[in-house]
C-alpha positions as CSV (number, residue, x, y, z in Angstrom):
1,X,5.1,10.8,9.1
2,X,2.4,12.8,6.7
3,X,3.3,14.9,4.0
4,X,4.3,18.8,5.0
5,X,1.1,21.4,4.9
6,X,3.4,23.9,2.4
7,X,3.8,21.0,0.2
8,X,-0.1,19.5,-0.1
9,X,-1.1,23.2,-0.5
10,X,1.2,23.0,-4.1
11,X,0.2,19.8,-5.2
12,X,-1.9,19.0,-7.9
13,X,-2.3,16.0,-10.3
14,X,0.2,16.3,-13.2
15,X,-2.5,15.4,-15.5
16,X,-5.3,17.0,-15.4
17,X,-3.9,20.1,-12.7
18,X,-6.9,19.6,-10.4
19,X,-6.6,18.9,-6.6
20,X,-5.6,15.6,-5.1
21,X,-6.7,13.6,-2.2
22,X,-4.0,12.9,0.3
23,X,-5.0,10.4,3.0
24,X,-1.6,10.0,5.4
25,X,-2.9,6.5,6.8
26,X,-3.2,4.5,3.2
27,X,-0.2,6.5,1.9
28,X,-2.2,7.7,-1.3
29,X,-2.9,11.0,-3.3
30,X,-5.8,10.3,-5.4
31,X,-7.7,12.2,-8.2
32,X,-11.4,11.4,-7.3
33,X,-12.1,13.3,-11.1
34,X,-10.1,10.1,-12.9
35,X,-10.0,7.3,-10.4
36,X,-6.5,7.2,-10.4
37,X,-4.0,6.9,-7.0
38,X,-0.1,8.0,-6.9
39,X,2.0,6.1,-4.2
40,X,3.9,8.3,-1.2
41,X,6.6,6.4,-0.6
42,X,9.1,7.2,2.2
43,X,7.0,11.0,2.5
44,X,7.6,11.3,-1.5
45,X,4.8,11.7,-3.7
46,X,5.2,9.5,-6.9
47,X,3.5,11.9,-9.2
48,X,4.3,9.8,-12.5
49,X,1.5,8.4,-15.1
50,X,3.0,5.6,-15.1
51,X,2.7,4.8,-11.6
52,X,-0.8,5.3,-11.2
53,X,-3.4,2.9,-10.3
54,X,-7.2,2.4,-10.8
55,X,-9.5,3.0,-7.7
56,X,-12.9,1.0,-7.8
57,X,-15.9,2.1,-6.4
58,X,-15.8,0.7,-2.7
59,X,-12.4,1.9,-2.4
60,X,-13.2,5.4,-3.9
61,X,-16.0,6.0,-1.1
62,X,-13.8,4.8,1.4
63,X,-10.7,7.6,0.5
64,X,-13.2,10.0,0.0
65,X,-14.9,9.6,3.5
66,X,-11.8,9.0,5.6
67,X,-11.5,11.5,8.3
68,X,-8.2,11.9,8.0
69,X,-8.3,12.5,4.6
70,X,-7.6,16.1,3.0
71,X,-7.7,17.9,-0.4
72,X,-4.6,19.5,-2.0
73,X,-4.1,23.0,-3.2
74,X,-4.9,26.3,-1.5
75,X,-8.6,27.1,0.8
């Protein structure tokens, strides 16, 4: 199940307050400013620091042109 359309429109990344990533099929919000990815587990959003992990490069392209991919926050 993918995360609620109310809730990605209010999301942001609770460290720098810009807009997320969410991509449903790797079960992943990621900050493409920082390189950084925050777990969905069980359709929850772990938005902790310390629960982050580093994206390289090859996987950064590869959230960033999934097609099923979308950004967070407001149009």
């Amino acid at each position: 199940m993918a995360l609620d359309t109310f809730l990605l429109d209010l999301l942001q990344d609770p460290a720098d307050h810009g807009p997320l990533r969410y991509v449903a099929a790797r079960e992943v919000l990621y900050n493409p400013r920082t390189h950084h990815a925050y777990a969905v587990r069980d359709d929850i959003p772990v938005l902790l620091a310390g629960e982050t992990r580093v994206v390289d490069d090859v996987e950064h392209d590869e959230i960033m042109n999934d097609p099923t991919g979308r950004d967070t926050g407001r149009p």
